[in-house]
C-alpha positions as CSV (number, residue, x, y, z in Angstrom):
1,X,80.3,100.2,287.5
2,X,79.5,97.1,287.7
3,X,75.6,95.9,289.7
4,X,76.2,93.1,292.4
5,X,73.7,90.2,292.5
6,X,71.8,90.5,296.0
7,X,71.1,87.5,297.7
8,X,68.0,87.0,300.5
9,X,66.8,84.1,302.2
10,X,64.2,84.1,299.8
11,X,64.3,86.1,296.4
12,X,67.1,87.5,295.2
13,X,67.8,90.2,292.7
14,X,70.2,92.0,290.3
15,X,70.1,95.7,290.8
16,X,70.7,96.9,287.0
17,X,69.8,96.0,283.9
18,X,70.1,92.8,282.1
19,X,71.0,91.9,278.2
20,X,71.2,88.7,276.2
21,X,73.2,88.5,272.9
22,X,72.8,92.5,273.1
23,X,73.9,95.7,275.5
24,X,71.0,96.5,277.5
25,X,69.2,100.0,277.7
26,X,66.2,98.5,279.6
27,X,65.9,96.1,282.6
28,X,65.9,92.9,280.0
29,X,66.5,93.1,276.8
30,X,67.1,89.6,274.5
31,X,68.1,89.2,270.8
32,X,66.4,85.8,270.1
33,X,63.4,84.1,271.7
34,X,62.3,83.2,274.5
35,X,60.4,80.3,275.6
36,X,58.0,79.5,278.2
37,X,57.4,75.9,278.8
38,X,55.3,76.2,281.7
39,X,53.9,79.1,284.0
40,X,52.6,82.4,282.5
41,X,54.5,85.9,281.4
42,X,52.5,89.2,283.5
43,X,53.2,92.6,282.1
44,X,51.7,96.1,282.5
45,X,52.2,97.1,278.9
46,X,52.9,94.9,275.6
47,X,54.3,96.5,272.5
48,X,55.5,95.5,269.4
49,X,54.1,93.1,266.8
50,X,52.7,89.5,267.4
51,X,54.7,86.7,265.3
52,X,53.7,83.6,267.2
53,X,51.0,81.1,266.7
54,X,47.6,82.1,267.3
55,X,46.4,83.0,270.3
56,X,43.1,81.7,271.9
57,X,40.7,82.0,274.8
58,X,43.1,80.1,277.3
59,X,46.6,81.8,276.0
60,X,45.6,85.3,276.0
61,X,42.9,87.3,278.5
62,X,42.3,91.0,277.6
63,X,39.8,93.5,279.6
64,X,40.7,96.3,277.9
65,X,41.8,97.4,274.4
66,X,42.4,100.8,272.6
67,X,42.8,100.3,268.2
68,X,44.2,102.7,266.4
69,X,43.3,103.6,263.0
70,X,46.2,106.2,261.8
71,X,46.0,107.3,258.7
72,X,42.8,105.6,257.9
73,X,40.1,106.9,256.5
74,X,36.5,107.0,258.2
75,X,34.0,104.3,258.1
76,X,35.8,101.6,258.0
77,X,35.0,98.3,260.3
78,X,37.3,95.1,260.9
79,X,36.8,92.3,258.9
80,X,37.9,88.9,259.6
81,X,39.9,87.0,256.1
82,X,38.9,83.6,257.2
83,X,42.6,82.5,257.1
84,X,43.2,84.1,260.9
85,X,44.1,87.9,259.9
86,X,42.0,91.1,260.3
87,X,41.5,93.8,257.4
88,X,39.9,97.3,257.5
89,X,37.0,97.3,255.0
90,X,34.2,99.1,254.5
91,X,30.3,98.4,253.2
92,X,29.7,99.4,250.0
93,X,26.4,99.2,248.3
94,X,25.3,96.0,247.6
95,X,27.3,94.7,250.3
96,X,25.1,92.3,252.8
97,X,26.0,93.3,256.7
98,X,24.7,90.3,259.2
99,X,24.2,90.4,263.0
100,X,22.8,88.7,265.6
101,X,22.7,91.2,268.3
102,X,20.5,93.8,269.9
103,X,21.1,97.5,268.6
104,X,21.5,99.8,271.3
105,X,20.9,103.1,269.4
106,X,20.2,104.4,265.8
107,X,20.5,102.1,262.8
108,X,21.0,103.9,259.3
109,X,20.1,102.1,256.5
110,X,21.2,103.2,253.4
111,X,19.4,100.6,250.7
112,X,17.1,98.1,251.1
113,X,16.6,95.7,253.8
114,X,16.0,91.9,254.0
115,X,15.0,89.4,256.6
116,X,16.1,86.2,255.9
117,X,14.8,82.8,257.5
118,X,17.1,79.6,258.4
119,X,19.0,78.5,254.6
120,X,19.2,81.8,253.7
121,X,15.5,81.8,252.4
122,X,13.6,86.0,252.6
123,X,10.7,86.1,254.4
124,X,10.1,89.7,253.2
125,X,12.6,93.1,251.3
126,X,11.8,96.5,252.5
127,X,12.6,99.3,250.5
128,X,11.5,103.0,249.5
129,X,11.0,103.9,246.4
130,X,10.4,107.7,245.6
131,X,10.0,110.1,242.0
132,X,8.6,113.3,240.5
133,X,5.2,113.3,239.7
134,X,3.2,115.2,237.1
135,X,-0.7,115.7,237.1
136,X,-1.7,113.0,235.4
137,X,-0.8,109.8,235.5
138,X,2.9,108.4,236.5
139,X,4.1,105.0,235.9
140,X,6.6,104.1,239.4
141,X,8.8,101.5,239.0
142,X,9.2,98.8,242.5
143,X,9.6,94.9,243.4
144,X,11.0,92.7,240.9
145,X,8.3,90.3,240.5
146,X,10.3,87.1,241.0
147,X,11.4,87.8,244.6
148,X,7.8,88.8,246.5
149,X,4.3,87.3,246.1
150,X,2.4,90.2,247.9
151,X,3.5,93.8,248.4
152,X,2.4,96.7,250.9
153,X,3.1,100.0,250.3
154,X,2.4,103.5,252.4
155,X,2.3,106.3,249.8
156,X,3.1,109.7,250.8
157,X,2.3,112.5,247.8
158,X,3.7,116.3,248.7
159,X,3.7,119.5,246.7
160,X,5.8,122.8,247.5
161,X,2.7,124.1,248.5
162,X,2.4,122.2,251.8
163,X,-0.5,119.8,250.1
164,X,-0.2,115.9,251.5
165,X,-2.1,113.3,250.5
166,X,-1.3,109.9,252.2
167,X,-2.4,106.4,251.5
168,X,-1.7,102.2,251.4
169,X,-2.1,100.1,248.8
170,X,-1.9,96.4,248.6
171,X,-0.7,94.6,245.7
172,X,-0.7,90.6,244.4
173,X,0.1,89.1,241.2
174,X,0.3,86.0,239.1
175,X,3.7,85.8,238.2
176,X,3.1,85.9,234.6
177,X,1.3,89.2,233.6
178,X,-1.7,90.0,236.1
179,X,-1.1,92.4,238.6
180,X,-3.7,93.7,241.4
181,X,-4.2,96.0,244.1
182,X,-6.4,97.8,246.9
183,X,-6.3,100.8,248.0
184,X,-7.8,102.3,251.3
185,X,-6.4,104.5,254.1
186,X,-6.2,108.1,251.7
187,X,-5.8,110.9,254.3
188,X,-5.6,114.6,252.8
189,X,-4.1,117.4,255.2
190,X,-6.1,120.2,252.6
191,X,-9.7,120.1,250.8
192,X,-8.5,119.3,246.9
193,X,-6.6,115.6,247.3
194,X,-3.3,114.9,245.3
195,X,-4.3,111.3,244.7
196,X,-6.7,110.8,241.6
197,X,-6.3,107.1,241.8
198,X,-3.8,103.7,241.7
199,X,-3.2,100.7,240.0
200,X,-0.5,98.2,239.9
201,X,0.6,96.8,236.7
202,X,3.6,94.3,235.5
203,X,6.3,96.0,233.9
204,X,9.5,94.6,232.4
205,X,9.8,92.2,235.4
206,X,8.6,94.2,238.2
207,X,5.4,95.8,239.9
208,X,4.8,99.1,238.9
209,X,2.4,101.4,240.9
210,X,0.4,103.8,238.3
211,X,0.0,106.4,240.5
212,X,-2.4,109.0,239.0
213,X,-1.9,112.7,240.5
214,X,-4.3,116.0,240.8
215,X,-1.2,118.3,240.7
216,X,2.3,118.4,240.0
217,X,4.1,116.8,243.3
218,X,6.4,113.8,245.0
219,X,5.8,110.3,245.6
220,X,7.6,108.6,248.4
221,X,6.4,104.6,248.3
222,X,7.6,102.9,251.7
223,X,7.1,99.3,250.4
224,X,7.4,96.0,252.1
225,X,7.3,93.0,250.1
226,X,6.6,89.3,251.2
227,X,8.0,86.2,249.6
């Protein structure tokens, strides 16, 4: 039956449902576009896909937003492509990860970290570096020497018979083939220390701590080097 078109002194209104170049089964429904020279289009709910030019501060105003990820896997963060679209991605290692906001929580760090200065120049790389030890001495592997002039390390050497020894050691070199270091702070939670001595030394290209052990145990190096 067909709806009649009620008039009033001020709006009026069509009491069914309205369709344009298609039969409608919702109050509007349009095959084509539509075009809004001036004014502004209001809705409780918008679905569907966005094909138009790109929207910007003054076109579009959004309090609230839910995203769904179906059939996505887990860890996966939005990543701008630089030509206006969005991509799921994900940090892999070796990937660099850059913000300039506070952190209102845990951070988990899986690599190294880096502080960079203005130009992308590193004011310092912290890393841990960690291996079996034997009694005797153990040759440790750490900075390259190109990136860091100085180094600090905090040593921690454990057994599995509760024995800790702990330490810091502070390293320079030359560049070329000298390598030096200090080391001062050694703390021992039982009588018989797990740390005999330490010395630093230039390997292929990078410091090496010669870390020289009492007993079979771990090293764990937390090292931060400066540039």
């Amino acid at each position: 039956m067909a709806k009649p078109i009620r008039t009033y002194p001020g709006p009026s209104y069509f009491d069914g449902n309205v369709g344009l170049g298609i039969i409608p089964d919702e109050r509007l429904c349009v095959v084509g576009n539509i075009s809004v020279l001036s004014g502004s289009v209001s809705a409780i709910n918008y679905f569907g896909t966005w094909q138009g030019n790109t929207l910007s501060s003054a076109q579009v105003n959004v309090e609230g937003i839910d995203i769904k990820s179906t059939g996505k896997t887990k860890d996966l963060f939005l990543k701008s492509t630089g030509d206006g679209g969005v991509i799921w991605d994900a940090l892999n290692e070796g990937d660099e990860f850059t913000f300039n906001d506070d952190i209102d929580g845990d951070l988990i760090v899986r690599g190294d970290i880096i502080e960079y200065a203005a130009g992308g120049i590193v004011y310092s790389k912290t890393s841990v570096f960690t291996g079996p030890m034997t009694t005797g001495a153990n040759t440790l592997n750490t900075f390259s020497t190109s990136e860091f002039k100085t180094a600090k390390y905090i040593i921690t050497l454990s057994n599995s018979l509760s024995s800790r020894t702990a330490c810091e050691v502070l390293v320079t070199h030359n560049g070329a083939s000298a390598a030096d270091g200090t080391t001062y702070g050694i703390v021992d939670a039982q009588a018989t220390s797990l740390l005999s001595d330490i010395t630093a030394s230039i390997g292929s290209g990078t410091i090496n701590l010669v870390i020289t052990t009492t007993a079979d145990c771990t090293a764990i190096v937390y090292g931060v080097a400066h540039y």
